[in-house]
MIZA-218492 format. One record per residue (C-alpha): residue number from 1; x, y, z. Coordinates in steps of 0.02 Angstrom, whole numbers, plus 50000, padded with zeros to 5 digits. Layout:
% MIZA-218492
NUM;X;Y;Z
...
% end
This chain:
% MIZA-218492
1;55691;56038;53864
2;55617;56023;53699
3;55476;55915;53644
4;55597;55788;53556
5;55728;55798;53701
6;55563;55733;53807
7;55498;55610;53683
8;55699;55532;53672
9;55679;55514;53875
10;55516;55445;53877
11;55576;55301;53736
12;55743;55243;53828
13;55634;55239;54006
14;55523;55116;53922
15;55664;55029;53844
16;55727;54987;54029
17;55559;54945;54064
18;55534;54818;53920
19;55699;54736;53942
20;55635;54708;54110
21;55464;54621;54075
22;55571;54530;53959
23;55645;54440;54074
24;55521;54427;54198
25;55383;54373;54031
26;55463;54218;53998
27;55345;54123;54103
28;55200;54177;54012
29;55068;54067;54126
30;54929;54136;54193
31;55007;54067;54380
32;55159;54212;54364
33;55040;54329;54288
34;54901;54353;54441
35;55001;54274;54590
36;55206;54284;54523
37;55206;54110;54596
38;55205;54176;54784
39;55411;54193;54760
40;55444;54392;54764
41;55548;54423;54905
42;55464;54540;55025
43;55576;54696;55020
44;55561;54727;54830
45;55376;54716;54870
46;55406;54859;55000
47;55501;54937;54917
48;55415;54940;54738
49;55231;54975;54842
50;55291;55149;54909
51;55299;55216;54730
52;55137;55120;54684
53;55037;55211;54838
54;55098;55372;54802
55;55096;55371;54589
56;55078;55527;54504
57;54964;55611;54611
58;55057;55623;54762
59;55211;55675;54647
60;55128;55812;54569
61;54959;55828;54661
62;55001;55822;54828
63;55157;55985;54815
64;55004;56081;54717
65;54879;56048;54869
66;55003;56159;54979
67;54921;56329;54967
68;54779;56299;54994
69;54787;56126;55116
70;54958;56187;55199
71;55026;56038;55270
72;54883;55963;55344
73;54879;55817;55226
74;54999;55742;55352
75;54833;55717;55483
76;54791;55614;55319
77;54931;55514;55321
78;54961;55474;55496
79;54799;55388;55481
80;54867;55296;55330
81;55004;55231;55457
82;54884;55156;55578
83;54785;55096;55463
84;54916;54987;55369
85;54949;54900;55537
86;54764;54860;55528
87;54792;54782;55356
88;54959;54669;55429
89;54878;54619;55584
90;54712;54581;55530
91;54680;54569;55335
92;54821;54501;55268
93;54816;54341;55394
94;54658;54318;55341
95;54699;54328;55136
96;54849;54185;55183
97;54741;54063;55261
98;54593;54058;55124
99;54748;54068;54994
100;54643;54171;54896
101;54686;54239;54708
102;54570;54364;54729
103;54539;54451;54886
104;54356;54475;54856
105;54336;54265;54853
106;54361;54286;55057
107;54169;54375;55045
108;54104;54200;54938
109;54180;54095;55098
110;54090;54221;55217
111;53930;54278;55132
112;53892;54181;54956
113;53910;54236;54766
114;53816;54400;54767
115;53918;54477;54908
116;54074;54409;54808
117;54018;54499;54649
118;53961;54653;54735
119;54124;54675;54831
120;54235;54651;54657
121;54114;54754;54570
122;54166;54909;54702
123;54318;54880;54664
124;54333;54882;54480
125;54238;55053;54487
126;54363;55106;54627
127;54513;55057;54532
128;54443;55104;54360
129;54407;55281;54436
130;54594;55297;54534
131;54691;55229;54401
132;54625;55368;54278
133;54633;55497;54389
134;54816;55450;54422
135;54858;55430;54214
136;54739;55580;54184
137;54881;55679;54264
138;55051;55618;54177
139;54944;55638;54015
140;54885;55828;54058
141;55083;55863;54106
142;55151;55780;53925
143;55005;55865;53816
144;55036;56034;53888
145;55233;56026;53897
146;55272;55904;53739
147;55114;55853;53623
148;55017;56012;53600
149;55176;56056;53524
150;55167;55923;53420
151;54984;55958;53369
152;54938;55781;53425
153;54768;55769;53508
154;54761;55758;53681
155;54660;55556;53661
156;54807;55494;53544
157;54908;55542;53702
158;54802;55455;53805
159;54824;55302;53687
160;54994;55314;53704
161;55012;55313;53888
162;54898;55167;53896
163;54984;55072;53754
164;55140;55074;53834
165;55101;54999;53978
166;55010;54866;53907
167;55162;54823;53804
168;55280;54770;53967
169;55142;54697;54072
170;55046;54587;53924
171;55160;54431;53960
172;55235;54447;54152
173;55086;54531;54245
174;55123;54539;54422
175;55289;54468;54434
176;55354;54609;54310
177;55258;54721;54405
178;55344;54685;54563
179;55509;54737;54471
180;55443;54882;54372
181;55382;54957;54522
182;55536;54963;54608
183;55659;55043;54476
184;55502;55175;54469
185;55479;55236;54646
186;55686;55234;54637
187;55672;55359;54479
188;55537;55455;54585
189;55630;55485;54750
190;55785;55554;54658
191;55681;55648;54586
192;55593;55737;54722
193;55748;55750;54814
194;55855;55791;54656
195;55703;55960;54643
196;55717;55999;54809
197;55904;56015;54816
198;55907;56119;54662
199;55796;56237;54667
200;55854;56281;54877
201;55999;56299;54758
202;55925;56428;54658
203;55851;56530;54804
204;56033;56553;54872
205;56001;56427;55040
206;56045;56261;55101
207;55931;56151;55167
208;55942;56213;55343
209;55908;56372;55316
210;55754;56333;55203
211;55673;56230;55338
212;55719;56384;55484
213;55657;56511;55346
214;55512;56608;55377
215;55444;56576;55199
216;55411;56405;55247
217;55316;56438;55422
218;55172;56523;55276
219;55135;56325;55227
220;55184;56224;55348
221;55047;56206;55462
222;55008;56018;55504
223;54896;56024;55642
224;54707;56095;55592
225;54603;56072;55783
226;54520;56261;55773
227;54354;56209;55727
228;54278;56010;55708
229;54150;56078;55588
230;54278;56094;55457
231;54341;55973;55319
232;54519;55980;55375
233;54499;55947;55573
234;54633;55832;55629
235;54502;55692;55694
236;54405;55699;55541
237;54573;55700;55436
238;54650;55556;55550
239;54496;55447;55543
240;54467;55465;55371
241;54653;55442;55323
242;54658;55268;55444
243;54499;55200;55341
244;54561;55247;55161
245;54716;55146;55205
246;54605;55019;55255
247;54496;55020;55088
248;54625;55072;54955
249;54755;54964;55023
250;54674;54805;55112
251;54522;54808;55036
252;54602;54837;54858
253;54661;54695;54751
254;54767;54803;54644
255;54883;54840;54830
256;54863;54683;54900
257;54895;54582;54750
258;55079;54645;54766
259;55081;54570;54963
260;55005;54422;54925
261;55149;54376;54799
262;55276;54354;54965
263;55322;54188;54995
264;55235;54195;55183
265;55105;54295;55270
266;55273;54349;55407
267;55365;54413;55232
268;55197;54496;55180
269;55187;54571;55357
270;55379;54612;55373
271;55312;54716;55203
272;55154;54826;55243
273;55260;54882;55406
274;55421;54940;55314
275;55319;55008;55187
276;55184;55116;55304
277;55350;55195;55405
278;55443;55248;55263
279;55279;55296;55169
280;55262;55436;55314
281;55439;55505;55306
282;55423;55507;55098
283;55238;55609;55111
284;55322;55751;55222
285;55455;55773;55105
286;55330;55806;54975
287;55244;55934;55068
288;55418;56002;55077
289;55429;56030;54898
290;55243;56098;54883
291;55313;56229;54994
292;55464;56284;54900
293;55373;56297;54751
294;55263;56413;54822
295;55376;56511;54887
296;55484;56486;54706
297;55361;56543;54606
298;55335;56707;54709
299;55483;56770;54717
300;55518;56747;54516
301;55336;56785;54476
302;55285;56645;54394
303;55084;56600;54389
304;55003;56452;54402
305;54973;56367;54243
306;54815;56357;54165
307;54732;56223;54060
308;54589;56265;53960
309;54564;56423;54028
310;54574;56374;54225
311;54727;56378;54356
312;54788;56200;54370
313;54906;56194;54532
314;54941;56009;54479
315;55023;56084;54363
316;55141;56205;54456
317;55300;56050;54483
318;55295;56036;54312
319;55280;56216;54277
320;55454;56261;54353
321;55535;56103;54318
322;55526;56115;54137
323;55509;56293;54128
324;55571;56383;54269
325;55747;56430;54256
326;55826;56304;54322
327;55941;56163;54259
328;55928;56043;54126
329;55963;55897;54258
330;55805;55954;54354
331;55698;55915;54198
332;55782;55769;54177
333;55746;55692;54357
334;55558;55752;54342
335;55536;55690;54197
336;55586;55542;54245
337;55499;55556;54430
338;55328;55586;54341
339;55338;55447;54232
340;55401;55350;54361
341;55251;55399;54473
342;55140;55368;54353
343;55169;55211;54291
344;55204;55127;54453
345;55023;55136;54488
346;54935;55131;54345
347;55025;54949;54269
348;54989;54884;54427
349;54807;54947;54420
350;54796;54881;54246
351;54851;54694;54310
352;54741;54692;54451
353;54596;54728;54335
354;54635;54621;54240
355;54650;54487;54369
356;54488;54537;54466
357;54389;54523;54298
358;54468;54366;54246
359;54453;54277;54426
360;54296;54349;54497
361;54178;54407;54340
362;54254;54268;54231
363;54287;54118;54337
364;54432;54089;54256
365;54513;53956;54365
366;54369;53861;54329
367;54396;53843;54142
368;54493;53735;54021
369;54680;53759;54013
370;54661;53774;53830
371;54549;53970;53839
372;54645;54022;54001
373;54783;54141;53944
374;54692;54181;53784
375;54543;54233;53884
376;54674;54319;54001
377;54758;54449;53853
378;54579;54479;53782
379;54544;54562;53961
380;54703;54639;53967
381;54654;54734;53801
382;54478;54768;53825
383;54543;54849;54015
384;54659;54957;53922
385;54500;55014;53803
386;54407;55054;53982
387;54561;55175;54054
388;54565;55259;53878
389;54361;55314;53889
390;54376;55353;54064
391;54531;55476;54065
392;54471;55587;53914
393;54310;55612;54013
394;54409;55677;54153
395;54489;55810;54039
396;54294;55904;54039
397;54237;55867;54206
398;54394;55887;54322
399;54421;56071;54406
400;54493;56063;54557
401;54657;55963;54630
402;54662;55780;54584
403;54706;55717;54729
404;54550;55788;54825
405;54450;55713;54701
406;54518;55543;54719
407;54509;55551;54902
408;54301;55592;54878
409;54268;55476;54754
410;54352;55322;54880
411;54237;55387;54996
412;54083;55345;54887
413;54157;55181;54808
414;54271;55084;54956
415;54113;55110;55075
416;54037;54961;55029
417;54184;54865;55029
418;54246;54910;55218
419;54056;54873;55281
420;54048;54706;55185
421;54231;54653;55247
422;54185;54743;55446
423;54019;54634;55434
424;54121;54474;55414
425;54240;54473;55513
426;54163;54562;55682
427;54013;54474;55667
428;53946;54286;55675
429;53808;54316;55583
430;53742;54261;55408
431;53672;54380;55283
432;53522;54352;55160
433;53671;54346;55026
434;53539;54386;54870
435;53501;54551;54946
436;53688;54597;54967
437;53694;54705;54834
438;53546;54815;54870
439;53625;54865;55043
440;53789;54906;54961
441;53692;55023;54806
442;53567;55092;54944
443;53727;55145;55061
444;53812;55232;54928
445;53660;55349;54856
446;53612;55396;55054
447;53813;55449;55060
448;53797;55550;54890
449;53661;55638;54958
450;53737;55676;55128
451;53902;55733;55045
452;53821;55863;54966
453;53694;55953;55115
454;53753;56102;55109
455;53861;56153;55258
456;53731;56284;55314
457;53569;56147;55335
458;53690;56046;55468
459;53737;56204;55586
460;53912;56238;55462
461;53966;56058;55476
462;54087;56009;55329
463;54079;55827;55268
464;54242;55776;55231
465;54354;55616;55213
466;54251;55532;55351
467;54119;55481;55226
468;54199;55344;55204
469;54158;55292;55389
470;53975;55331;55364
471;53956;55240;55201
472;54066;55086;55259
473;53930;55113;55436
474;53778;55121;55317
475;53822;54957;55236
476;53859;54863;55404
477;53686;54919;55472
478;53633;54851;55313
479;53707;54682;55313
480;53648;54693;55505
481;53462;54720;55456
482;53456;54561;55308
483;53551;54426;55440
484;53516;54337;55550
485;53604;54206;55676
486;53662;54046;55639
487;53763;53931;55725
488;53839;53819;55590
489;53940;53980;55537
490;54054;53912;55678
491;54090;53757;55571
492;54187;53909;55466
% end
């Protein structure tokens, strides 16, 4: 395709898109924009949510991670599935019953102010952090394949990405969201199904005989219980997968902010549990694809693509989508699939910012009516400004697969979060709430520094996703070590 073929493509997806949040803008209150009024009915939420957990990275990120990961990302995401019926079970009832706008205003009822402020301040780094590493990608894919062509700069395109999603979430927030998010993960399942289909195609076999072929037994290798030392041991893998559900799900306003828009906590619930099973099935078929790209690009020689100067394997899908040979309708559906994947995330990351800053940094349920949705599009705009900054700094620091990068940095930035939210509700006991913040900071700099002992100092041990456990541990102990017991908690 060329460059103006894509740009056409792009500008009638967002057209759909706007005529959407047209509709669903029309309330313009600040009620439909953080909460869509509690009225979404559960299995758009579901639906729309698989799409917004798997964005861009998985789309492009995950099929990349195949050489060198095989298929043991799925010890990842079975964890992911237990760990969502943590989040139905045992978060989400709690969210209901405080009624909460926020999800961090559950740690003011538990702890006091500083452990509210501390836990939203994790997460606007968290989702600050995984929303640009998820927008960093669809902007690296349309520099190299449309607007270095162009001569644009790769910040304007940056600009642009951002820009257009502010436009169709400015007025309807989460209720468009809810919408937005499930035309998008539709676009993106055709779409990895539409490239898997086609380029079997191209290889001369049907589906069958790609999954018996011998080609595929090279990457598809789930199971990783040689050695517990290493990163990619199947306890390590499940563990850590089971708590980043926990933290970048139930612990993450931008995810549950979507739930807590169903009518009931039994529609919210009916949600997370549809979603988690289907979320499963829709990783494998991913790894699928990372496969058969692999074995695509062998067979017609084509290299992984570089960006400035170093082999990008996020950018291999891409690579033999738009460039490899194959149909025009294969462009097409990617196109459309990494926009899709993109986007689905990274509005809804934009709207929970948003929200958290306006709700928990702001206070803004405590002001007058009159400065409420003014206040509210100021943040909107100055969030935007944030992404911008934070994406073209990824350009010059990023070299390896952005998926693995995301998965460290939660490991650094959710710990806090899932020791603050284990503190309160295992325990009975009350916290010295001023000194909140000190545990939370102290926990993460002890994990930075254990994350990077080299292997050889702890007998060849590799840290891996299970940081997250010791950080989220570090922080309990914490907590543990500034409370003490008191019995009017009961009263709570």
């Amino acid at each position: 395709m060329t460059a103006t073929q894509i740009l056409l493509l792009i500008a009638a997806y967002f057209g759909v898109l706007m005529l959407i949040s047209y509709f669903t803008g029309k309330d313009d209150t600040n009620a439909s924009f953080f909460s869509g009024k509690k009225s979404s009915p559960w299995y758009l939420v579901a639906f729309g949510m698989i799409g917004a957990s798997l964005s861009g990275v998985t789309f492009i990120s995950v099929p990349g991670w195949v050489e060198g990961a095989k298929f043991g990302y799925m010890q990842v995401v079975f964890g992911y599935l237990f760990g969502y019926f943590v989040i139905a079970y045992v978060l989400m009832p709690i969210y209901y019953k405080l009624n909460v706008t926020s999800i961090y205003q559950y740690l003011e009822d538990r702890f006091g102010v500083v452990s509210y402020k501390t836990g939203a301040f994790f997460f606007f780094i968290s989702r600050v952090l995984g929303a640009s590493f998820r927008l960093y990608l669809v902007a690296i894919v349309l520099q190299k394949f449309v607007f270095n062509n162009l001569g644009i700069p790769f910040f304007v395109t940056v600009i642009l990405s951002i820009l257009l999603i502010w436009l169709y979430t400015f007025r309807g927030g989460i209720k468009t969201i809810v919408w937005t998010d499930t035309l998008q993960t539709l676009f993106m399942l055709i779409a990895v199904v539409a490239a898997i289909v086609l380029i079997t195609k191209k290889l001369d076999w049907s589906i069958a005989e790609f999954l018996a072929s011998n080609e595929l037994t090279h990457y598809n290798k789930v199971f990783f219980t040689d050695s517990f030392l290493d990163k990619g041991h199947f306890i390590k893998s499940f563990l850590g997968g089971l708590f980043i559900a926990i933290c970048m799900t139930g612990l993450d306003q931008d995810m549950m902010q979507k739930n807590l828009t169903c009518r009931t906590l039994k529609d919210a619930q009916k949600n997370m549990i549809t979603f988690s099973i289907v979320l499963v099935g829709v990783n494998f078929i991913f790894l699928l694809l990372g496969a058969l790209l692999y074995i695509y690009a062998e067979k017609y020689n084509i290299a992984i693509p570089l960006l400035d100067g170093k082999a990008k394997t996020d950018l291999l899908f891409p690579e033999i989508a738009l460039n490899g040979g194959l149909s025009i309708g294969l462009a097409v559906v990617f196109l459309l699939g990494l926009i899709a994947a993109a986007y689905s995330s990274a509005d809804s990351a934009l709207t929970s910012l948003t929200t958290s800053f306006c709700v928990d940094f702001l206070g803004i349920e405590k002001r007058p009516e009159s400065q409420k949705k003014r206040l509210r599009k100021k943040i909107h705009i100055l969030m935007s400004v944030v992404l911008v900054i934070v994406i073209v700094i990824f350009k010059y620091i990023l070299d390896s697969s952005v998926i693995d990068n995301l998965l460290k940095v939660a490991g650094y930035t959710y710990g806090p979060l899932l020791g603050l939210f284990a503190f309160g509700i295992i325990t009975k006991r009350v916290i010295q709430d001023r000194y909140s913040w000190v545990v939370a900071i102290a926990s993460v700099v002890i994990s930075y520094f254990l994350g990077t002992i080299p292997k050889e100092t702890i007998g060849g041990y590799v840290i891996g996703y299970e940081l997250l456990i010791i950080n989220g541990l570090l922080t309990f102990l914490g907590l543990l070590f500034i409370s003490t017991k008191q019995k009017a908690l009961a009263n709570k």
